[in-house]
N, C-alpha and C positions, 0 to 999 in steps of 0.2 A: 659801298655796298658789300655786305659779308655774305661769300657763299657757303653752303653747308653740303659737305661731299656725302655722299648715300651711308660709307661707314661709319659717320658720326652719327647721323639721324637713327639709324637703327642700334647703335649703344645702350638706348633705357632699354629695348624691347630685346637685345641677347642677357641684358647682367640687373636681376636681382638687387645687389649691393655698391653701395658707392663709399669713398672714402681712400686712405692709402691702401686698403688689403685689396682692391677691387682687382687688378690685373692677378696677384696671389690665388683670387679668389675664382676666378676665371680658369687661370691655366690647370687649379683642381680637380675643377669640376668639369673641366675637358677630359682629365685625362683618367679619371679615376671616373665606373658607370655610376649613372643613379638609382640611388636607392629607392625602391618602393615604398609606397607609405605603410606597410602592412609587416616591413623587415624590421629584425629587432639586431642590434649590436650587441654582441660576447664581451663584456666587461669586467672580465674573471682574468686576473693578473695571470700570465704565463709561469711554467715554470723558470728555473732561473739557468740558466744557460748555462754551458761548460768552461765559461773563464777564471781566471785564475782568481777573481773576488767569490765570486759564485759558490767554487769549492771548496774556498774558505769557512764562508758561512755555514755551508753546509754541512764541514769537516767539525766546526764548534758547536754547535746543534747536536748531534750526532754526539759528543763528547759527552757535554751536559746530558746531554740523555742517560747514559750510561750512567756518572756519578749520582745521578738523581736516583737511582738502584742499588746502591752501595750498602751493607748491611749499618754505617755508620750513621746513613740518615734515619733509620726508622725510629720509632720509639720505642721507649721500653717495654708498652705493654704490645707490640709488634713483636717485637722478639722474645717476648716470654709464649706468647701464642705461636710464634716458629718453630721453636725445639723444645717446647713444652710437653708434646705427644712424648718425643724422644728419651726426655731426661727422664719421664715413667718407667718409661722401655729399661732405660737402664739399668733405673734403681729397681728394677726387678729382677734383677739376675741376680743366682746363688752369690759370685764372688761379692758382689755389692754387700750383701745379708753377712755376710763373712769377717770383711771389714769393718763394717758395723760393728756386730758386736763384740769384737776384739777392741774395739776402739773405746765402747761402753766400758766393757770389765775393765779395761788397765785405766780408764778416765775414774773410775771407783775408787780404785787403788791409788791415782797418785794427788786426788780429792781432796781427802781430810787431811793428808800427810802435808799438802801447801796449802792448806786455813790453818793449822796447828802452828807452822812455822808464820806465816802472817801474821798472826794473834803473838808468836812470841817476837817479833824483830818489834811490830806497833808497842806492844808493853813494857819491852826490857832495853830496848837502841833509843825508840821515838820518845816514852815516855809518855804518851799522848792521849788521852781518856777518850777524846773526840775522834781520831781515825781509830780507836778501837770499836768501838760503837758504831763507825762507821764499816766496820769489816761486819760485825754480826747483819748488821739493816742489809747489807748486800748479800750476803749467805743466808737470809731470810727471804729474799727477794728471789733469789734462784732457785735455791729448794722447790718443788711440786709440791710437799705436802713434808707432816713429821719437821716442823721446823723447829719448835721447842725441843724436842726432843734430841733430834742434832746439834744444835749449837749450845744446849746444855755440857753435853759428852764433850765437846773440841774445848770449847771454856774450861773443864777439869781437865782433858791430857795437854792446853797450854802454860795451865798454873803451875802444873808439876814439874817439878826440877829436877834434871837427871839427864838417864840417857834417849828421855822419851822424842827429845826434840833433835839429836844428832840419830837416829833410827825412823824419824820421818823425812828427813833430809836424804839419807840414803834409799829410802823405799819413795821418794820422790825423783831420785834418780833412775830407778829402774824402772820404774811406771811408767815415767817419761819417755822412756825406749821403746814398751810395750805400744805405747799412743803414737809418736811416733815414724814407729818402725810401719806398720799395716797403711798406713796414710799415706804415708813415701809410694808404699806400692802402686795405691791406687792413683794416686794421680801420675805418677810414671804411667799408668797405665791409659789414663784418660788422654793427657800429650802426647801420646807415642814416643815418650823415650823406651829405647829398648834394657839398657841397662841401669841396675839399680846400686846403689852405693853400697861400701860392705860394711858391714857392722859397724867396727870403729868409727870411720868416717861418720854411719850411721847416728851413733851416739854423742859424738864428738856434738854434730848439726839436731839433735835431740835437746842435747844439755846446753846450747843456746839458745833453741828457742823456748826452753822455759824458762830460762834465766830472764831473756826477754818479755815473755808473758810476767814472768811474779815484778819485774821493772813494770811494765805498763797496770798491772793491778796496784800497783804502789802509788805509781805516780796518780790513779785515778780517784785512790782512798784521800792521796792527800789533796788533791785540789776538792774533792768533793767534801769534807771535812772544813776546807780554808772556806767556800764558798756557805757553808751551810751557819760556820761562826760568822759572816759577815751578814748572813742575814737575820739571825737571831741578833745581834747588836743594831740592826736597824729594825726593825721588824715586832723583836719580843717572840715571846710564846706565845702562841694562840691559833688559829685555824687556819689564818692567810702563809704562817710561816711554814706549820706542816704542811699545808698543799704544796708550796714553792720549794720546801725541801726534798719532798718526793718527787717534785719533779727534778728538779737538778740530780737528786741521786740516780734516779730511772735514765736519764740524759749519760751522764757520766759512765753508767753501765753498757748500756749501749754502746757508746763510742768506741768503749777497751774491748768488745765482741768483735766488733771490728774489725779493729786494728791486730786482735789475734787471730780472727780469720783470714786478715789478708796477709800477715807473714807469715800465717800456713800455707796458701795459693801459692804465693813468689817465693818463698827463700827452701819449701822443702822439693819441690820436684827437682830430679836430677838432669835437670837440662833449663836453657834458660826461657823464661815466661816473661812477658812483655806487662809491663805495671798496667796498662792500659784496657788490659783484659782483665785483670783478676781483681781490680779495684772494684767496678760494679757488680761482680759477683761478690764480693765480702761485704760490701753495702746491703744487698737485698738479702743475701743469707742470713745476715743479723740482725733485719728488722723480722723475716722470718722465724729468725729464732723464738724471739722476744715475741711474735703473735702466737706461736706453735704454744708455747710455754703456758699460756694462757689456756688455749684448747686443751692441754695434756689436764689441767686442774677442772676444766669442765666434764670432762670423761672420765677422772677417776673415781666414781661414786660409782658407775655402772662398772668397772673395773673389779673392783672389790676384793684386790688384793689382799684383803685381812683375813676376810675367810679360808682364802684357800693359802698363804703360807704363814698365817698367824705372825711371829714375831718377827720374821724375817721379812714382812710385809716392806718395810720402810726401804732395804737393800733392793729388794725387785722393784718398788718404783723408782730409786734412781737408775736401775740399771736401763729401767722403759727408756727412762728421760736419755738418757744417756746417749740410747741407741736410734732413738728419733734424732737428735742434733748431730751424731754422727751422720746418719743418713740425710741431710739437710746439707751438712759439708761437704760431703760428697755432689750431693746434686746439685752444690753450687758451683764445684769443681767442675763437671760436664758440661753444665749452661756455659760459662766463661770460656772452656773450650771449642765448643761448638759454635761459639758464634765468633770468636778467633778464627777459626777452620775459615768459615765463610766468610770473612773478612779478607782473608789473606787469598781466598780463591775468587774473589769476584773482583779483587786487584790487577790479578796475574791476567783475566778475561779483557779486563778492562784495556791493561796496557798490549796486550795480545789484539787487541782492535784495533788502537789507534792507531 
């Protein structure tokens, strides 16, 4: 006969649950009170405490936060809306206007003097009918307007033999200096270098980078020349080969605006400029250019230059031209600056946190 002691018999009527957790289950709910039916539990994760994982986490959070803010992440049309107001601002100040057209007038002058000798190095060194023709399509493409008429005149003072072509060599080398010399300034000016190089020095870094320029217009004549005979031996005459050639010559043009924008950014300021910076400023300046260029020929009808300087018409539109892409190299000089500045100052912040 099995007896049952009082603590046993009253086991179902103190505990709810049975199983292994039931004494677990017991000593809880002794010790901890009960909940009302009407109470709700805070189920909202705590913050995270002060050990040493904790303010780890938090330490890298915090990081990311900051580089997620870097002027390197935005986009392009971010930061053209950043220092956009600014580069206004700039290019509205006298010395800007100054530069400019200094930069216009000696661009005039050392102009025809390196088409004259490009028409004579392609005719009389290369021999080459095809990158001749290809120097006129490209100085027909640049031109604003008076295009027969200009490359009429350079076609006569290339053919002529004399001293016409060692006297555009020389007035190529002084123009050079004019162009520049003002350039040097200003971007000195927009870096904050304080000093500027002296003259020599000056022309020495002048008479390189045109030498470099007439290399890069060369090597652009002759691959767009090589590219243009290969499509006419596939291709033939006909309207698929003109559209594909003007585009490749347009393509080709482009590229050497470029490339001489941006060895004007990097190699004329007298202090050092980081490739980094002045590479997408010579990118978008050039396609600027090349959109500008298009605007400058829709506006010249309301212009109307002819009336009011008559024959000298043709000089005052290049000299417009001139002076808008000057002021365009400039503005692309400041953009690439300014967003350098801020580049370099939201690093110093950055690392100044961590």
């Amino acid at each position: 006969m099995i007896t049952m002691s009082p603590s046993s018999s009253e086991a179902p009527e103190n505990n709810s649950q049975t199983g292994p957790f039931r004494s677990g289950s017991s000593t809880a709910s002794a010790a901890s009170p009960a909940l009302k039916p009407s109470a709700t539990i805070d189920a909202r994760p705590s913050p995270l405490g002060a050990g040493s994982v904790a303010r780890r986490i938090l330490a890298e959070d915090t990081r990311q936060e900051l580089f997620r803010h870097l002027p390197e992440t935005y986009s392009l049309s971010h930061r053209l809306r950043r220092h956009g107001l600014s580069t206004l601002r700039y290019l509205m100040q006298t010395e800007v206007h100054t530069y400019a057209f200094s930069v216009a007038a000696n661009s005039i002058l050392s102009f025809f003097p390196f088409i004259v000798l490009l028409l004579t190095v392609v005719h009389r060194v290369f021999h080459s009918q095809e990158m001749y023709n290809v120097v006129l399509q490209l100085v027909r493409d640049y031109l604003p307007s008076n295009q027969d008429f200009v490359i009429r005149n350079l076609q006569f003072l290339a053919s002529v033999q004399g001293r016409g072509q060692v006297l555009s060599f020389v007035m190529l080398l002084i123009a050079s200096t004019g162009v520049f010399l003002p350039l040097e300034v200003a971007l000195n000016s927009v870096w904050g270098f304080k000093k500027n190089r002296s003259y020599l020095m000056n022309l020495v870094v002048s008479l390189g980078l045109a030498l470099a320029c007439g290399c890069l217009a060369m090597l652009s004549i002759a691959l767009t020349a090589h590219n243009l005979r290969v499509l006419g031996r596939a291709l033939g005459d006909g309207f698929i080969f003109a559209g594909l050639g003007f585009v490749v010559m347009k393509a080709s043009a482009i590229a050497a605006t470029i490339c001489i924008y941006f060895l004007i950014y990097w190699l004329l300021p007298h202090g050092k400029v980081p490739i980094r910076a002045v590479l997408p400023a010579a990118i978008v300046t050039g396609l600027l250019s090349e959109g500008a260029k298009y605007l400058y020929i829709l506006v010249l009808p309301w212009l109307n230059f002819q009336e009011v300087y008559g024959p000298f018409s043709v000089s005052v539109t290049l000299i417009f031209w001139s002076f808008w892409n000057g002021m365009l190299l400039l503005g692309g000089a400041y953009l690439s600056a300014a967003e350098h500045s801020d580049r370099m100052q939201a690093r110093r912040e950055t690392a100044g946190l961590q």
